[in-house]
C-alpha positions as CSV (number, residue, x, y, z in Angstrom):
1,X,38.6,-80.7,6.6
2,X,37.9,-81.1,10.1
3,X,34.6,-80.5,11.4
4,X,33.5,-78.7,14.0
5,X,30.2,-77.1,16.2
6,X,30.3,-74.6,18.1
7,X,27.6,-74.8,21.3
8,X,26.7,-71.7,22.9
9,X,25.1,-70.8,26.4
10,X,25.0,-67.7,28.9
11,X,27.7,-67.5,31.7
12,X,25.6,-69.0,34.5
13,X,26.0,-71.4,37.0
14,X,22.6,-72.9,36.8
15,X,22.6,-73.3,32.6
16,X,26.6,-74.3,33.4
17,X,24.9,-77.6,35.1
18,X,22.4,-78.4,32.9
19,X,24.8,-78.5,30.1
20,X,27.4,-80.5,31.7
21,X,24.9,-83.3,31.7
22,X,23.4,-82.7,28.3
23,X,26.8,-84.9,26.6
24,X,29.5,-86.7,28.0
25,X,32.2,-84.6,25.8
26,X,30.9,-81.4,28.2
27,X,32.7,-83.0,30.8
28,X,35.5,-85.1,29.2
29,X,36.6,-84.0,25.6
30,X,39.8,-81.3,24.4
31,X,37.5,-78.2,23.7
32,X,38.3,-74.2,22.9
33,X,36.2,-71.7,24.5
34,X,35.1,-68.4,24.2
35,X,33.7,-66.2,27.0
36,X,32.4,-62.7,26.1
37,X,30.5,-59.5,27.3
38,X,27.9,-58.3,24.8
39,X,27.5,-55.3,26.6
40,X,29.8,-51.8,25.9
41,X,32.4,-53.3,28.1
42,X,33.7,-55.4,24.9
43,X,35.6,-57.8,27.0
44,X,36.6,-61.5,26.1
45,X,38.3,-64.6,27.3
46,X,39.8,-67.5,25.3
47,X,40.8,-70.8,27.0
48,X,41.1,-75.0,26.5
49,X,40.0,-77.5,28.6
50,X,39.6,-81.1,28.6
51,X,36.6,-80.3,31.1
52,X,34.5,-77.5,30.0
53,X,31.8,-78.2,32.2
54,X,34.3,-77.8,35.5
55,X,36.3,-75.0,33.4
56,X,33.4,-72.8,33.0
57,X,32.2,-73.1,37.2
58,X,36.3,-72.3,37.8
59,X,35.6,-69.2,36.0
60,X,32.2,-68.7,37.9
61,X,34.1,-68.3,40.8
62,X,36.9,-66.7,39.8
63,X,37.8,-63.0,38.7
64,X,36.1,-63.6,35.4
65,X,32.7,-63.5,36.9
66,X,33.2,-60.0,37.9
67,X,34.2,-58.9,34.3
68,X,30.8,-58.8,33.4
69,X,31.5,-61.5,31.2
70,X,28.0,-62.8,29.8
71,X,28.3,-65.3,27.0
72,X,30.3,-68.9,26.4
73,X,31.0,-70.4,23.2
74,X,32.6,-73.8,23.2
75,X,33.9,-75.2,20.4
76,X,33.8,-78.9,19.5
77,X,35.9,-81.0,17.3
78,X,35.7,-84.7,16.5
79,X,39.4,-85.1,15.5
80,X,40.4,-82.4,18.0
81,X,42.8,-83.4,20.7
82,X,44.9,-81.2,23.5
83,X,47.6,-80.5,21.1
84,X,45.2,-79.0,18.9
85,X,43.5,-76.9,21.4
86,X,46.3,-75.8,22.6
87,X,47.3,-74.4,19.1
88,X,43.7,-73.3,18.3
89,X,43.7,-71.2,21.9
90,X,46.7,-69.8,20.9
91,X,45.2,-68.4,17.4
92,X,42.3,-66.9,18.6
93,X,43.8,-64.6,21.1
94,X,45.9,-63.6,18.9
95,X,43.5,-62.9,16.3
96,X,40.9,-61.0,18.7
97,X,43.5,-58.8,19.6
98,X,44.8,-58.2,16.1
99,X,41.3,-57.4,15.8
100,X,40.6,-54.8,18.4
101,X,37.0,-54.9,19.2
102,X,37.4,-56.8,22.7
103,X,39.5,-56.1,25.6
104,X,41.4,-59.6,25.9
105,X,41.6,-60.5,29.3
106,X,43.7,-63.4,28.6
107,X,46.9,-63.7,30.8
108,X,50.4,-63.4,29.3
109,X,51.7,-66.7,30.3
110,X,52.9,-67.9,27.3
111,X,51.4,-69.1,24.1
112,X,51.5,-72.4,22.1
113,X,53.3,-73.0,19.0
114,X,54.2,-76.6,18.8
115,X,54.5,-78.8,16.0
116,X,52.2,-81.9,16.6
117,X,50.3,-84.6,13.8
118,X,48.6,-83.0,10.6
119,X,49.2,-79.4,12.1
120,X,49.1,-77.8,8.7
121,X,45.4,-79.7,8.4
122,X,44.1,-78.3,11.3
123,X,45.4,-75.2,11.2
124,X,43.1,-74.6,7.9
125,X,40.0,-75.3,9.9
126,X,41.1,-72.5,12.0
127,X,39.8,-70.8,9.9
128,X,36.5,-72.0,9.1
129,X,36.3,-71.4,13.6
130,X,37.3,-68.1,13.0
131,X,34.5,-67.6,10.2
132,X,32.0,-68.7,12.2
133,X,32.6,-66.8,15.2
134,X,32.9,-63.8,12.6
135,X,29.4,-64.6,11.5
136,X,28.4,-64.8,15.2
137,X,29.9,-60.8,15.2
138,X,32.5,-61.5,17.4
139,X,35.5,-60.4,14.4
140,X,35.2,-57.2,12.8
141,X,37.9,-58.1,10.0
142,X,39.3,-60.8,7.6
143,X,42.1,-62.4,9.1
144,X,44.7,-61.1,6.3
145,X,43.1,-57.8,7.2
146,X,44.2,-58.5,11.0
147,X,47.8,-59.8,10.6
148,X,48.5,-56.7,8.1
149,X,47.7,-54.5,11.5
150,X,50.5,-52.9,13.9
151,X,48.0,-54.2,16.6
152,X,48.6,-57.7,15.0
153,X,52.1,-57.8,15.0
154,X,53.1,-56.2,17.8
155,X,50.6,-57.4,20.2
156,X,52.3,-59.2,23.4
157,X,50.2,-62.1,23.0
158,X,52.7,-63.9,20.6
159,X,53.8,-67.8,20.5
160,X,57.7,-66.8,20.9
161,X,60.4,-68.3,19.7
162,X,62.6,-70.4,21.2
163,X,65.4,-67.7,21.8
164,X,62.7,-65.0,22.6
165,X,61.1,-67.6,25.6
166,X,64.7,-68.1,27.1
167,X,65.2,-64.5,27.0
168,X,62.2,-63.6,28.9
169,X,62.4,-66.2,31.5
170,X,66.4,-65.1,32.2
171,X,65.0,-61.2,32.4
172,X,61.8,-62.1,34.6
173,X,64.0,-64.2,36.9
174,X,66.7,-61.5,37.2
175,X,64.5,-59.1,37.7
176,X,63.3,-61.1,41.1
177,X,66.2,-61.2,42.1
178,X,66.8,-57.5,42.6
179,X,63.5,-57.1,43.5
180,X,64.5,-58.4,47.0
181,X,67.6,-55.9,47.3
182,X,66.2,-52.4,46.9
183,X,69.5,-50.7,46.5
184,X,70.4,-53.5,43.0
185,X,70.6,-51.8,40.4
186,X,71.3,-53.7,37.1
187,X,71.9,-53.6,33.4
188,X,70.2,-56.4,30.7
189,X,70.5,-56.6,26.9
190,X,68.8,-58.3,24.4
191,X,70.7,-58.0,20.9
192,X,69.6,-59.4,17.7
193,X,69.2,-58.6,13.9
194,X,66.3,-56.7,12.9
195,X,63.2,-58.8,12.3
196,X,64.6,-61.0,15.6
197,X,61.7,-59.8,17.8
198,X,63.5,-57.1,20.1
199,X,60.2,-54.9,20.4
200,X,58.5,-58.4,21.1
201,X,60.1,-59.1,24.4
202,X,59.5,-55.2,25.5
203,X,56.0,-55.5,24.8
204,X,55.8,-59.2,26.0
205,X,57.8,-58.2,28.8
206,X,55.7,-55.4,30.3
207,X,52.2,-57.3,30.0
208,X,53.9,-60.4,31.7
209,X,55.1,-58.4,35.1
210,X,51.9,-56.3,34.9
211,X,49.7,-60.3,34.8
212,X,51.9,-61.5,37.8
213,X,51.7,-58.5,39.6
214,X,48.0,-58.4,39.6
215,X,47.2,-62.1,39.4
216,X,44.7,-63.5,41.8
217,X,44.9,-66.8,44.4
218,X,41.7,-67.7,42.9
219,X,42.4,-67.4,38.7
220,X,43.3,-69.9,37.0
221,X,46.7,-70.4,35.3
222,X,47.5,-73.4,33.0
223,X,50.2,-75.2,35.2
224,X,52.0,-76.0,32.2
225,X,51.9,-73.4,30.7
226,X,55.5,-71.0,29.9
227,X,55.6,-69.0,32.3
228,X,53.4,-70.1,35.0
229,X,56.0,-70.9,37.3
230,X,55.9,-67.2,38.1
231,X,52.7,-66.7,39.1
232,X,53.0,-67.3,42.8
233,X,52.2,-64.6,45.6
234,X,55.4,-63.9,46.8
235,X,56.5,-62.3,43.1
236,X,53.2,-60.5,43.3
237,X,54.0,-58.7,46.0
238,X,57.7,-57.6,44.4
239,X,55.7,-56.5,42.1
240,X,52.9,-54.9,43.3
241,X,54.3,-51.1,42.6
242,X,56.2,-51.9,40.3
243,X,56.8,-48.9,37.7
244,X,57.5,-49.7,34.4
245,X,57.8,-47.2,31.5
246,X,59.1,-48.0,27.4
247,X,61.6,-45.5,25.8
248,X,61.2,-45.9,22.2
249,X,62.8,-42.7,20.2
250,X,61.2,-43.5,16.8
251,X,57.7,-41.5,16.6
252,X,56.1,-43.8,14.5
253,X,57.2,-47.1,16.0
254,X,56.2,-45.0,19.8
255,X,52.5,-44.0,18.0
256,X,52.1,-48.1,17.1
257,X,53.5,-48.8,20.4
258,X,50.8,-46.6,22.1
259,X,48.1,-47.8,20.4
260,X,48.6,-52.0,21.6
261,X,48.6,-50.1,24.7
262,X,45.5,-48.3,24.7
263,X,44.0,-52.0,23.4
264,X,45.8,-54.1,26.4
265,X,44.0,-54.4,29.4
266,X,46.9,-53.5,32.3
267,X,48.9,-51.1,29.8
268,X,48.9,-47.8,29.2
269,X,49.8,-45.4,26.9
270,X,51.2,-43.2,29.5
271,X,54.1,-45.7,29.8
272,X,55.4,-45.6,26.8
273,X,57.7,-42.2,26.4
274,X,60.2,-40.6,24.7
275,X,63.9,-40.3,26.1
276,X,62.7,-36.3,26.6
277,X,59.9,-37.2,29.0
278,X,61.7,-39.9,30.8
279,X,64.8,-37.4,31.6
280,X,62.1,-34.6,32.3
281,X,60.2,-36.6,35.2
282,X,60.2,-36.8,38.2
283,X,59.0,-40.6,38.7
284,X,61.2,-43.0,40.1
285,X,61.1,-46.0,37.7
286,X,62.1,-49.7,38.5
287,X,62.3,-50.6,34.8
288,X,62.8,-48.7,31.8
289,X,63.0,-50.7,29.0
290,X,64.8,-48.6,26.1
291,X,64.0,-49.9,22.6
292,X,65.9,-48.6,19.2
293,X,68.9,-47.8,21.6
294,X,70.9,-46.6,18.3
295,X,68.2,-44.0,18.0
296,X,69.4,-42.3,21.2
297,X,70.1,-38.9,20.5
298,X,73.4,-36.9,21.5
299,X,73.1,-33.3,22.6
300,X,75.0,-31.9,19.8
301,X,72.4,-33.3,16.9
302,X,69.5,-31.9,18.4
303,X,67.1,-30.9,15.8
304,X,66.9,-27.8,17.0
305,X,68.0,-25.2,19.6
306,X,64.9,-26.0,21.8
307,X,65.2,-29.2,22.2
308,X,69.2,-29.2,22.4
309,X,68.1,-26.3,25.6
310,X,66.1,-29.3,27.1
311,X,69.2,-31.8,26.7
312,X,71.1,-29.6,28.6
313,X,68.9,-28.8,31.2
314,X,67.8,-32.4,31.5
315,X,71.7,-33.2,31.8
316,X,73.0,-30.8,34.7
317,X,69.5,-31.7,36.6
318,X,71.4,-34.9,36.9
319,X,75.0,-34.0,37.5
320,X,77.2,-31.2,37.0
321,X,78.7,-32.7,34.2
322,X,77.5,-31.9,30.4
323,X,79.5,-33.9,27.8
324,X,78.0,-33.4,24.3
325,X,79.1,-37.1,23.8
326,X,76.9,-38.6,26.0
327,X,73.5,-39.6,24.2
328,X,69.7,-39.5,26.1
329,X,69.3,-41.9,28.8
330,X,73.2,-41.9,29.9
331,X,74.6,-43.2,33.2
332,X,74.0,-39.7,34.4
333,X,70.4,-40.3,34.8
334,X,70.6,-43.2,36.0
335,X,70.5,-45.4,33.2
336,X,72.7,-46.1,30.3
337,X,72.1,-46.7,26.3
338,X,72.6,-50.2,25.2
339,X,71.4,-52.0,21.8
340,X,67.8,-52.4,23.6
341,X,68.1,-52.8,26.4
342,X,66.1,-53.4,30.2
343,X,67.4,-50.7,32.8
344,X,66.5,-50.9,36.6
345,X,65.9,-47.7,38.4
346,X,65.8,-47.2,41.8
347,X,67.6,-44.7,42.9
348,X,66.8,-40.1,42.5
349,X,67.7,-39.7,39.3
350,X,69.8,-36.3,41.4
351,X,71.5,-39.2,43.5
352,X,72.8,-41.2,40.8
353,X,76.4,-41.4,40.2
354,X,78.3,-41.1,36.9
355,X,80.6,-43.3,35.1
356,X,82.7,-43.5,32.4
357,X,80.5,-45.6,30.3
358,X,79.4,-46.8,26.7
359,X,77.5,-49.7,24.5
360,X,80.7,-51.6,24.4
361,X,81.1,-51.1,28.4
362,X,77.3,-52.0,28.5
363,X,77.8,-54.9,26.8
364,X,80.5,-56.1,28.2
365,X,79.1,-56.0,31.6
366,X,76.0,-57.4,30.6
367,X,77.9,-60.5,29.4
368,X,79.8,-60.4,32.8
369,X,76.3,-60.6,34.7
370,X,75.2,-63.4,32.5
371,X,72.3,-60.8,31.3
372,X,73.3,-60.4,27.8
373,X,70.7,-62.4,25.3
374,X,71.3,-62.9,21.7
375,X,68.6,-63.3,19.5
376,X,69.0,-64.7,16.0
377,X,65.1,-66.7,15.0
378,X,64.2,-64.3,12.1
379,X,60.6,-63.6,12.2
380,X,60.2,-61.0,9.7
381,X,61.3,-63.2,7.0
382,X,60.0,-66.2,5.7
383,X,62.8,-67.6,3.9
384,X,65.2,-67.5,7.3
385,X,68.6,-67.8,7.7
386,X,70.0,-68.6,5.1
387,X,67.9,-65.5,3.1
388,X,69.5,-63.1,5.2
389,X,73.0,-64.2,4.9
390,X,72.8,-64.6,1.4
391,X,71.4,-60.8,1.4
392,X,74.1,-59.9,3.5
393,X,76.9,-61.4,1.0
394,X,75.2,-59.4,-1.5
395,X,74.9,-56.2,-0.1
396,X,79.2,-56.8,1.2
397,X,79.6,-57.2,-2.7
398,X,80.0,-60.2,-2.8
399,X,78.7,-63.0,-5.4
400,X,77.3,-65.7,-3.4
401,X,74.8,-68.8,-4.1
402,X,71.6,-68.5,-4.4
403,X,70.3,-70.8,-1.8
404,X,66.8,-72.8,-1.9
405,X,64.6,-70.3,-0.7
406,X,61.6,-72.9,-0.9
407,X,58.5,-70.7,-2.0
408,X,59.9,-67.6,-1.2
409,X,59.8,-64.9,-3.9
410,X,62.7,-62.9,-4.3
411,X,63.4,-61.1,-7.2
412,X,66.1,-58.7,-8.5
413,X,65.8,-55.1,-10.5
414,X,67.4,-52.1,-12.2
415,X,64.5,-50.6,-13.1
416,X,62.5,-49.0,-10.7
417,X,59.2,-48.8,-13.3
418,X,59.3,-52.6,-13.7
419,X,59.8,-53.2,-10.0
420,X,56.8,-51.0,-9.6
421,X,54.4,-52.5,-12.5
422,X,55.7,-56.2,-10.6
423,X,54.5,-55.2,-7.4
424,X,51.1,-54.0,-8.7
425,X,50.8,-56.9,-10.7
426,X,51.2,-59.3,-7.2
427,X,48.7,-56.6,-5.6
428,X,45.8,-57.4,-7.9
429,X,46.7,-60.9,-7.6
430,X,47.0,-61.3,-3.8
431,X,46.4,-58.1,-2.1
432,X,49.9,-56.3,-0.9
433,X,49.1,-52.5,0.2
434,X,49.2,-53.2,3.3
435,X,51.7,-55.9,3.3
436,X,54.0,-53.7,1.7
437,X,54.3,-51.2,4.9
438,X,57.3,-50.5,7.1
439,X,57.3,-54.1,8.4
């Protein structure tokens, strides 16, 4: 077990310079910190240093001191090293956001998850930090009880994989790029199995451009961190009104969606739509990100006569034409369905121009441009590749071999009663209600 203390003083210069003299590892030691309001704003930081002491006056003059922020807690490790901090940081924003009680003013610039010496050892004391900083009231919930939440898993703080970073970077970068050309107007899409991460990089995506577009000269950015390389003034201002909104046609996944949102300092709930309200307004967007493409409705399987009205109104607002093929979000207003995918939007929606167009255009094209990104890291499933494939095999009829799925439990039945009583039987032993929801 690796120990650790956790030293605590207010967020003030003065006490900052006392401290930094009170023990050489102050000023010289890998440490995780914690800075927080006690007051009703709820708001908190998490950071690493090697140099709390001259981390914690950065933040004096910086942004942070105007967040009201009023608290620091650093945390100490004897066996701790950057590589650890790093990986600590990492957990702790993720956690406080699963969380929900604080507003996490952390940026999105990209989280650690390396593998480095006795990770698996260290990660277990995580947990003993998080304890004590739950004991300190600054966690309202178990971890298990966090990482079972929507907020949990599909809050943009996330460590991404490899595929997901590379995706990201390409989008931001191409983004950028048409940025500078008012009249661009461009197609990107990210395509992967589900459990990949596709909702991920939306979510990522938007808190990303909405950190760079109101980052300040004077906060501080870990220069090696993912994406700092973006966090320069001159994309600032090509983003500064940037409009952004999320299409997402499934009303549960939109509700989750909404409420990350409503938690995520620089989102908002407003900006995350259904196709309906995006082809109903009058906003010109820049982005629309359109997630669960395949969920994209045609006019003809409305589910009812009112909302089939609104299709068709929406539609010849846009054009004169009205093709019951085409689904929601078409070329006709200005931007076209593709397994979810990024859409700029520049142009009146009354202006834009139709084309013969579908996902296998889309795609196509997207390939063309060198903006199509395939995503294959499964996430939602332990047991990886080789699980799914051997599902897939199954499910095709055919009788493959059972691979080594390691620890993974995976079991086959015909009865539904025993399947049941099984289940139960693993909930009393290790808690599964709320593992055992639509994720």
């Amino acid at each position: 077990m690796t120990e650790f203390s956790i030293e605590r003083l207010p967020f003030e210069r003065q006490r900052v310079d006392a401290w930094a003299h009170s023990d050489a590892q102050h000023t010289d030691w890998p440490v995780v910190y914690v800075l927080d309001s006690s007051s009703d704003s709820k708001k908190l930081y998490v950071g690493e240093t090697v140099n709390a002491a001259s981390r914690m006056r950065q933040h004096l003059a910086s942004s942070k001191k105007d967040e009201g922020l009023e608290s620091i807690r650093v945390v100490i490790g004897e066996r701790f090293n950057k590589s650890v901090c790093l990986d600590l940081e990492s957990h702790l924003i993720r956690w406080f956001h699963g969380d929900g009680q604080y507003s996490i003013l952390n940026s999105n610039d990209g989280l650690s998850d390396a593998r480095y010496y006795d990770r698996d050892i260290y990660r277990e004391s995580f947990r003993d930090v998080f304890e004590a900083l739950r004991a300190e009231g600054l966690f309202s919930r178990s971890i298990p009880r966090i990482e079972n939440s929507d907020l949990f898993k599909l809050s943009p703080f996330k460590a991404l994989t490899d595929d997901q970073a590379i995706a990201i970077e390409d989008i931001v970068e191409g983004l950028l790029a048409d940025l500078q050309h008012p009249d661009a107007r461009s197609t990107l899409v990210v395509q992967g199995d589900p459990g990949t991460g596709k909702t991920i990089i939306a979510i990522f995506l938007m808190k990303l451009l909405a950190d760079i577009r109101d980052y300040q000269d004077n906060d501080d950015v870990e220069p090696d961190s993912m994406f700092a390389e973006f966090f320069t003034p001159e994309n600032r201002e090509l983003l500064r009104d940037l409009k952004m909104a999320l299409v997402i046609p499934q009303q549960s996944l939109r509700q989750s969606v909404r409420q990350v949102f409503k938690k995520t300092p620089k989102l908002d709930p407003a900006m995350v739509l259904t196709p309906f309200q995006v082809g109903e307004s009058d906003a010109m967007f820049d982005l629309i990100l359109v997630d669960e493409t395949h969920r994209l409705n045609q006019r003809a399987n409305q589910a009812s006569g009112v909302q089939n009205k609104k299709f068709r109104e929406i539609k010849r607002s846009c054009s004169p034409w009205d093709d019951p093929s085409r689904t929601q979000l078409d070329s006709d207003q200005g931007a076209q369905p593709s397994p979810d995918a990024a859409h700029r939007w520049r142009a009146e929606r009354a202006a834009a121009r139709p084309r013969a167009g579908n996902v296998e255009e889309e795609l196509r094209d997207a390939k063309d441009s060198h903006r199509h990104f395939r995503l294959t890291t499964q996430m939602r499933v332990r047991a990886g590749v080789d699980y799914v494939e051997y599902i897939r095999a199954l499910m095709r009829g055919a009788h493959p071999q059972r691979p080594d799925l390691g620890d993974y439990d995976l079991r086959f039945f015909d009865d539904l009663g025993e399947m049941r009583r099984a289940i139960c039987a693993r909930d009393r032993e290790v808690g599964l209600r709320v593992a055992l929801s639509h994720y």
